[in-house]
N, C-alpha and C positions, 0 to 999 in steps of 0.2 A: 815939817816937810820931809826932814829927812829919815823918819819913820816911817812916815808912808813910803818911800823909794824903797829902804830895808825892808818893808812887810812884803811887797809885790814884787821883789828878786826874792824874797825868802820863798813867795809861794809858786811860782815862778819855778824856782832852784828844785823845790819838792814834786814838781811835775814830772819835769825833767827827768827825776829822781825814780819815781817814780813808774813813768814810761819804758827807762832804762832796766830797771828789774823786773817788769813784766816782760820785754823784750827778752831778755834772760831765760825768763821760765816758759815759754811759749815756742821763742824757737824750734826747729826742727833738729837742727847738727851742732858740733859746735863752730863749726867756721861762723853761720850766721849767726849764733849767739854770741859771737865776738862784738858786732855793732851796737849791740843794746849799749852795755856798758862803754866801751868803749867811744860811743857819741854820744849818747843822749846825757848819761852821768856824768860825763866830764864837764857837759852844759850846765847840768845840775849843780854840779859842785864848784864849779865858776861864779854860777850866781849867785849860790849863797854865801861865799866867802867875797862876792862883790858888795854883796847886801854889809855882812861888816864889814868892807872899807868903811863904805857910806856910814854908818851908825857912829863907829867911834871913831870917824874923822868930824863928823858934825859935833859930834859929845865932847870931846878934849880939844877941838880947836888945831889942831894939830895931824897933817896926814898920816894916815898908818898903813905904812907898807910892805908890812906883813905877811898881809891876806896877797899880795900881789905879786908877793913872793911861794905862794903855796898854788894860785895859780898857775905861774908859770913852772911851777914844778911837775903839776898835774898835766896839764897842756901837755909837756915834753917828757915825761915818761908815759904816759895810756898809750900811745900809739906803738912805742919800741918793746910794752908788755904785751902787748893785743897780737903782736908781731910773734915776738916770740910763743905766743900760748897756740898760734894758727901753724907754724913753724916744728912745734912738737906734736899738732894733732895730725901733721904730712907724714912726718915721722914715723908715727905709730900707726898712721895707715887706718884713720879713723874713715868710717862712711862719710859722703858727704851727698846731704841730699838731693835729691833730681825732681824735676816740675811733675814727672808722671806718678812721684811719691814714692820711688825705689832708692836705695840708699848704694852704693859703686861694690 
């Protein structure tokens, strides 16, 4: 059972994954390209290091709190890097795109 939970956060994680790097490469600016990653991958990379909890807490009997410690590491810095990366694109007075498709 607890392979299958691990496979479906693994594929799950790789959507996520995914999603987030095409978000990446599609955006318009970089303020919006900030979301890709900064949402979607951090779901991504949540689920697949939840997927190993599950796997080798089931396998060695024994919780492993590791992976829940990389979460919350990931959790709590994406946000203050995504921060800082929109913070230096103000800075340098990057375009930021408009609905009519003109860049500021």
């Amino acid at each position: 059972m607890a392979d299958l939970i691990a496979s479906v956060l693994i594929v799950v994680g790789g959507l996520f994954c995914l999603l987030g790097s095409l978000g990446l490469a599609r955006l318009p600016d970089s303020f919006t390209r900030l979301h890709g990653p900064s949402k979607a991958t951090t779901l991504g990379i949540g689920s697949v290091a939840l997927a190993s909890l599950v796997y080798f807490t089931a396998r060695e009997d024994a919780p492993s709190l590791h992976e829940l410690l990389i979460i919350v590491f990931v959790v709590i810095t994406t946000p203050v890097s995504a921060q800082l990366v929109a913070k230096a694109a103000l800075h340098r007075r990057l375009p930021q795109w408009r609905r009519d498709g003109t860049g500021d």
